[in-house]
Each structure stands twice: as structure tokens, then as C-alpha cells.
C-alpha positions as CSV (number, residue, x, y, z in Angstrom):
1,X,-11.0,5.0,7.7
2,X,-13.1,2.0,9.6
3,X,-13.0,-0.9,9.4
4,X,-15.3,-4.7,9.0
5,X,-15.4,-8.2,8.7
6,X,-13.4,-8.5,12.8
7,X,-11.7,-11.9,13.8
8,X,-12.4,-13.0,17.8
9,X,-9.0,-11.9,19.3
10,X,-6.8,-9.2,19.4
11,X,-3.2,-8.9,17.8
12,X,-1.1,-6.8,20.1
13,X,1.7,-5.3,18.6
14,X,4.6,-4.7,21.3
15,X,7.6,-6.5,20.3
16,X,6.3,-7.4,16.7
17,X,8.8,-8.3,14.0
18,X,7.6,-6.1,11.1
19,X,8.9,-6.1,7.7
20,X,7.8,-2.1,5.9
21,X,8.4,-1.4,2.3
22,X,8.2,2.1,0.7
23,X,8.9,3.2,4.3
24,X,11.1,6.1,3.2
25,X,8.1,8.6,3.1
26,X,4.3,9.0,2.9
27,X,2.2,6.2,4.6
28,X,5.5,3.3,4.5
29,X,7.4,6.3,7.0
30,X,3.9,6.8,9.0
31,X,3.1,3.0,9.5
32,X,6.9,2.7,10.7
33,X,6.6,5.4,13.7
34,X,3.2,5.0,14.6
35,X,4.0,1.3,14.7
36,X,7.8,2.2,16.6
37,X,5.8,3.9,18.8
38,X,3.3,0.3,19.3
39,X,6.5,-1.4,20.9
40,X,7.6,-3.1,17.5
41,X,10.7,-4.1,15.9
42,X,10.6,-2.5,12.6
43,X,12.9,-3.3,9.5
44,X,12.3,-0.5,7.1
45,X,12.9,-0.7,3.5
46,X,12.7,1.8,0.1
47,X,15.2,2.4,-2.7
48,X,17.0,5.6,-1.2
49,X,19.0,5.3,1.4
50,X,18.7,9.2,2.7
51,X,15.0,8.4,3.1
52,X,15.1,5.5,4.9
53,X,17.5,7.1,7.4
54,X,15.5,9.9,7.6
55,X,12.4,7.6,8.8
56,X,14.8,5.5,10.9
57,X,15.6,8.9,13.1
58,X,12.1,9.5,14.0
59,X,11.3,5.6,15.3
60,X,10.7,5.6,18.8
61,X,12.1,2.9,21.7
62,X,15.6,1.2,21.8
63,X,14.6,-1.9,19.7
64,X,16.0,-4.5,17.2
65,X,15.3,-1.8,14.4
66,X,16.5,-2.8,10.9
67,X,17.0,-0.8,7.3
68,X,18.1,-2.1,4.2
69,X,18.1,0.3,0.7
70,X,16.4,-2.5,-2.1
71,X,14.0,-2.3,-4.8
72,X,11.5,-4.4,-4.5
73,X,10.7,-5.2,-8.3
74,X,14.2,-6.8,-8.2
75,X,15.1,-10.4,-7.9
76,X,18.1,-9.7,-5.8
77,X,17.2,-7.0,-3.8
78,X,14.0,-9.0,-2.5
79,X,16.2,-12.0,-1.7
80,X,18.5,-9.8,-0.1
81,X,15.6,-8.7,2.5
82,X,14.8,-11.6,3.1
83,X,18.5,-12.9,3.8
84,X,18.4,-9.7,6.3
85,X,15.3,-11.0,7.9
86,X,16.4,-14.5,8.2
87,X,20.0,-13.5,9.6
88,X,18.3,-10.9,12.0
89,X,15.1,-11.9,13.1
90,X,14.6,-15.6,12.2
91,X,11.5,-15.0,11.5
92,X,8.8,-12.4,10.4
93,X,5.4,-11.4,12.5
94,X,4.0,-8.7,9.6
95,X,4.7,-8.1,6.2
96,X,3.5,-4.7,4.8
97,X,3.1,-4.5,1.3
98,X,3.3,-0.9,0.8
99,X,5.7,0.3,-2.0
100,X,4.1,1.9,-4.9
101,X,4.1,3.5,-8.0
102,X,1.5,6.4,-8.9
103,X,1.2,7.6,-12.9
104,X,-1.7,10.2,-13.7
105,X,-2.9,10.8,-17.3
106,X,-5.2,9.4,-19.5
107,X,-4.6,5.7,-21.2
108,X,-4.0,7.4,-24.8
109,X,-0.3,8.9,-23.1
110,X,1.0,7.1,-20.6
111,X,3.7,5.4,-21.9
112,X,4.1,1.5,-21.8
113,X,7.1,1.4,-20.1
114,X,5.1,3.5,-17.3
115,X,2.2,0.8,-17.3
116,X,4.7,-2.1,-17.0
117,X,6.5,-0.3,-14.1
118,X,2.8,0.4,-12.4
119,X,2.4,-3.4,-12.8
120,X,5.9,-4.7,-11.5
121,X,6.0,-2.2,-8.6
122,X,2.0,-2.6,-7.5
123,X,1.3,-5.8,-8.2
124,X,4.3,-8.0,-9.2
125,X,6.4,-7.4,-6.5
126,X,4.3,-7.4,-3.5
127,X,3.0,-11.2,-5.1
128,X,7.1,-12.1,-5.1
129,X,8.3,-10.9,-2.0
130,X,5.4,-12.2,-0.3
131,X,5.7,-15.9,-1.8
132,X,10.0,-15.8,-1.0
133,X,8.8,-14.5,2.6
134,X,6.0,-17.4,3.5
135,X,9.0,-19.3,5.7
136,X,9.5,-16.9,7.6
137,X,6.1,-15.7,8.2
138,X,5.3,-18.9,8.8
139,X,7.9,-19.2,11.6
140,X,5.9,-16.2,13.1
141,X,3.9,-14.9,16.0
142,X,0.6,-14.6,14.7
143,X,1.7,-13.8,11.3
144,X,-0.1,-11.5,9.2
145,X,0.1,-9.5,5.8
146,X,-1.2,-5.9,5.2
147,X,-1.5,-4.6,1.7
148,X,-1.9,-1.2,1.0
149,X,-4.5,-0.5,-1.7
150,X,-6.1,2.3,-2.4
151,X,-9.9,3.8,-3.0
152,X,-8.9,4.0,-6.8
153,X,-8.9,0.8,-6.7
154,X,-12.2,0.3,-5.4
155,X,-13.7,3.3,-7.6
156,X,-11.8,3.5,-10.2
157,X,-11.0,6.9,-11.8
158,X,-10.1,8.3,-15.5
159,X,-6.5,9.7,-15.5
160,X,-5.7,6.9,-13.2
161,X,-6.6,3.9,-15.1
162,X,-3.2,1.6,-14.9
163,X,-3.1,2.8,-11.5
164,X,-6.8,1.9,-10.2
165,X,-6.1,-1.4,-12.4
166,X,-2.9,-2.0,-10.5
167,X,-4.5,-1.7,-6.7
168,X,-7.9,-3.2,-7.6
169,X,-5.4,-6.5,-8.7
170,X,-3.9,-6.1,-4.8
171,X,-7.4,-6.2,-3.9
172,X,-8.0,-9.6,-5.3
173,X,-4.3,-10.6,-4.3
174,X,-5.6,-9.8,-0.7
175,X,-8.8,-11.8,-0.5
176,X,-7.3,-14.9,-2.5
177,X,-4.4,-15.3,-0.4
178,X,-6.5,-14.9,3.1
179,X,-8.2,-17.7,1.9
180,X,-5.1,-19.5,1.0
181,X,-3.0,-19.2,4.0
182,X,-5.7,-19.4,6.3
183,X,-5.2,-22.8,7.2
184,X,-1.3,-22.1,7.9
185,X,-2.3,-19.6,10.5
186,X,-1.5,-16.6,8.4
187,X,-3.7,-13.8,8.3
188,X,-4.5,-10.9,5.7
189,X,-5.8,-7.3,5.9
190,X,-6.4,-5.5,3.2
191,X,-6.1,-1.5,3.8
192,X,-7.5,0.9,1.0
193,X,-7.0,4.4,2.1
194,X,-8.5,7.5,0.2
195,X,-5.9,10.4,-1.4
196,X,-2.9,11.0,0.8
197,X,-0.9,13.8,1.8
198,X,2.3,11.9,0.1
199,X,4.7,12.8,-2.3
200,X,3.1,10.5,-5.1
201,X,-0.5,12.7,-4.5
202,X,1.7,15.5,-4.6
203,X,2.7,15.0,-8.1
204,X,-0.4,14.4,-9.0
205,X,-2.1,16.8,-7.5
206,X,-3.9,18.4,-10.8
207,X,-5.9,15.1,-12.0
208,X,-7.3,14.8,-7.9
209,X,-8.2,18.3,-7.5
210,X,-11.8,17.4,-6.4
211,X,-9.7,14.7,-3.6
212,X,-10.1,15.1,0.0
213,X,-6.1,14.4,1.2
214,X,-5.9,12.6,4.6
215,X,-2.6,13.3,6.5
216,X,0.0,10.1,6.3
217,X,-0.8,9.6,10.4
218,X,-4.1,9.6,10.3
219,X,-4.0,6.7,8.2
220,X,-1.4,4.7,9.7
221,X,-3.0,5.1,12.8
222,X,-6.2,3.7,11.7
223,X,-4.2,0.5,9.4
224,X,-2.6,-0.3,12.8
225,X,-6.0,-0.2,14.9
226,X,-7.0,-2.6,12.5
227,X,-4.4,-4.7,12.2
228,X,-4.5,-5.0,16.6
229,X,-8.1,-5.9,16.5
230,X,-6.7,-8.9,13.5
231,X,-9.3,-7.2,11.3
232,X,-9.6,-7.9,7.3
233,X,-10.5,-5.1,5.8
234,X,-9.8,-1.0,6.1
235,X,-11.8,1.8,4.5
236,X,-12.2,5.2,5.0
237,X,-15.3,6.8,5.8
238,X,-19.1,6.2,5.0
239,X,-19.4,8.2,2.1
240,X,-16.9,6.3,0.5
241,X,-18.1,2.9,1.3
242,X,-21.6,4.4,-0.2
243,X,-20.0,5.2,-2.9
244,X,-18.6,1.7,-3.3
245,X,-22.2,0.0,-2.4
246,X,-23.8,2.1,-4.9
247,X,-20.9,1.4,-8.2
248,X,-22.2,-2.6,-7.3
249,X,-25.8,-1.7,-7.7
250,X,-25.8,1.1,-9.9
251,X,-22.6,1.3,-11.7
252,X,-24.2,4.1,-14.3
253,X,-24.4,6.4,-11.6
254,X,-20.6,6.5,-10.5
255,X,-19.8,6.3,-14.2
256,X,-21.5,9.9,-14.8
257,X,-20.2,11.3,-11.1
258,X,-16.6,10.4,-12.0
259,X,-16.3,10.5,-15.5
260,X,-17.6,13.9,-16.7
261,X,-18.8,15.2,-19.8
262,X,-18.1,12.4,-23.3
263,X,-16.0,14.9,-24.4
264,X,-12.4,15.0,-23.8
265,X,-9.1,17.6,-24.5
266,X,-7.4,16.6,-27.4
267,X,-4.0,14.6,-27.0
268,X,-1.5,17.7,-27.5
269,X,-3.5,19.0,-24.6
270,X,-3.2,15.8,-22.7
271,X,0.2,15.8,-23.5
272,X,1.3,19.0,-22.4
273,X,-0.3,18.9,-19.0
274,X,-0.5,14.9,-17.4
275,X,2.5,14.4,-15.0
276,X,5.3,12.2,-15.5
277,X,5.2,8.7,-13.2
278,X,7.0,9.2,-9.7
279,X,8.0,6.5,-8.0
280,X,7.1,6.2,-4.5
281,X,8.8,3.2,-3.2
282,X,11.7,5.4,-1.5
């Protein structure tokens, strides 16, 4: 992943308050290490427990290190993080809105209970917990919020369409809110990483067969360059962003690389082989 559109100053990260969700595995657990690692405070946060100690163990430095097992699409839970926060730390530095919810299958089978949970988890939540956390962001050091997109979200794909829907909506969170909080002093980047080694890929692993998988690491390491240089925007490599500038010119073009052949398998065949949604929020 690079990265574009650089502020003037740097954002160092040693002793950063920094608030992870979906930090039990995947990129939420690499962000919190690699950032550990950075000299941050780091208050971790998922729905199992198990995980989130797991993740906690491997943090590095004897710092004000917090954990708290919540669900982010619920009302209590999110006021309960940000009781924690407000108990704890007083304040918050960085948000990372990273919890997520993967489904692949075509449109015709994925359930709507599976859309609506794509929606709240993606979309709805992130939008909540960020509008209950604004005091205390705005109490901050050099506050800024990092969402986690994706590249489906940037070219979307069939067999992911709720999904690409879901993160190309964080997208347009992202840029709306920079421009909103900008004048309170709080900053936004934007982070769409390609297919990742994760357990949500992992589940899905038969509709992004063609998907080059970068490790959890990798990625984390490059959201966090990013994020010290107080930069707005993360993507991956060239091809991708070629990729991108040629769907705004040529749309056709992607349409017919991505898409396929007009035909498609029959429903029962659908049926039988799309994966069920896995949450990813752990």
C-alpha cells in the first residue's frame, strides 16, 4: 500500500491514546502490535473475549493498555467503550474504525438479515461510535480517525456486492467527515487495503480466488506510516490505483475484467456453494 494527498507535519505515535475495534484478529490484532510496538497506549476491543486476550499478550512495552469485550452495532456496548475511555484515559488521540463484517455470494442469496448486519457492522456502527466519541477526541493530542475500507470498495466486485456497497459508504463517511471536523482540529485517513490474510478472506476464499492476499503486518505497518506522516489516504500498490483511474474513465473496461462472461450458475448452484457471513469483529 502507498499513500497521497500528505499534510505538512508529522504525527508521532509514542504515547498515543488509541482506541482499536475488531482488534481480536486479522488487521484490528496487527494495527494493535505494530502500533504497541510505536510506543502507544492501546485499548483493544472485539466481541470475544479469548481473542482479545490473545492480541493483548503479544502487545509490546509496559503501557496503560486497555481491553473491553463489546459489540460495536450495540447501543450499550459502544457507550460502555466510551465510559472505559473516559474513566481511563480522559481522552482519546486515535479512533480506528476497523470492525467488520465480510458475506460472499451473489445478491440473488444472501439473505436480508445478512445485508442488514453488513450495513450495521460496516457502516452503522463506525458512523455511531464515532459521533458518541467526538468529546473525547476532541480532548485529544492531535486527534485523528482511521477507517478501514477496503479495495472492494473502490472496485467493486460480483459475489461481494453488499459488501463493496458497505465499504465504498465508509469511503464517503471518510472524506465527508474530514471536511467536517477539520476545523475542530480533527483529522481523517481513510485506509483501503487489498485481500488479507484474515479469517474473514479465509472464509471466503473461493469467490477471491484470482486475489493477491497481503499478510495482516504488512498492512498495518503501512496504515501506521501513514497515519505518522498525518496522511489522508492509503492504497495499495500501482496496479491497483490504475485500476481505480481507469473504472473513472472507462468503467466498461473493469466491468468486462471483473464481471465475466453474461452468463451465470443457476441459484441451486449458487446456493450450494456461496459461504455463509462470518463476522469478523472478534
Amino acid at each position: 500500500m502507498s499513500s497521497v494527498n500528505c499534510r505538512n507535519y508529522d504525527m508521532p505515535l509514542n504515547g498515543k491514546r488509541v482506541l482499536i475495534t475488531g482488534a481480536g484478529s486479522g488487521i484490528g490484532r496487527a494495527l494493535a502490535i505494530d502500533v504497541s510496538r510505536r510506543g502507544a497506549h492501546v485499548c483493544l476491543c472485539g466481541r470475544r473475549k479469548d481473542r482479545l486476550e490473545e492480541t493483548a499478550r503479544l502487545l509490546h512495552g509496559e503501557r496503560h493498555h486497555l481491553q473491553l469485550s463489546a459489540d460495536v452495532t450495540v447501543d450499550e456496548d459502544r457507550t460502555r467503550i466510551c465510559d472505559l475511555l473516559a474513566k481511563e484515559w480522559n481522552s482519546l488521540d486515535i479512533l480506528v474504525n476497523n470492525a467488520g463484517l465480510i458475506v460472499a455470494g451473489t445478491l440473488e442469496v444472501t439473505t436480508p438479515r445478512q445485508i442488514e448486519d453488513i450495513v450495521a457492522t460496516n457502516i452503522v456502527a463506525p458512523m455511531l461510535l464515532t459521533r458518541q466519541l467526538l468529546p473525547l477526541l476532541e480532548a485529544g493530542s492531535l486527534p485523528r480517525i482511521v477507517n478501514i475500507g477496503s479495495m472492494f470498495g473502490e472496485i467493486p466486485f460480483p459475489r461481494f456486492v453488499a459488501y463493496s456497497a458497505s465499504k465504498a459508504a465508509i469511503k464517503g463517511f471518510s472524506m465527508a467527515l474530514r471536511r467536517e471536523l477539520r476545523a475542530i482540529g480533527i483529522a481523517v485517513t481513510y485506509a483501503a487495503p487489498r485481500a488479507t490474510e484474515t479469517d474473514g478472506a479465509a472464509s471466503v476464499a473461493e469467490a477471491t480466488t484470482n486475489s493477491k492476499l497481503d499478510a495482516p503486518d504488512r498492512v498495518a505497518a503501512q496504515i501506521w506510516d501513514a497515519v505518522h506522516l498525518a496522511k489522508d489516504y492509503v492504497y495499495p500498490s500501482a496496479s491497483e490505483r490504475l485500476f481505480m483511474m481507469v473504472q473513472s474513465i472507462a468503467p466498461g473496461l473493469i466491468d468486462r475484467a471483473v464481471g465475466g462472461r453474461p452468463s451465470q450458475p443457476s441459484r441451486r448452484q449458487q446456493m450450494q456453494t456461496e459461504k455463509e457471513a462470518v463476522h469478523v469483529q472478534h
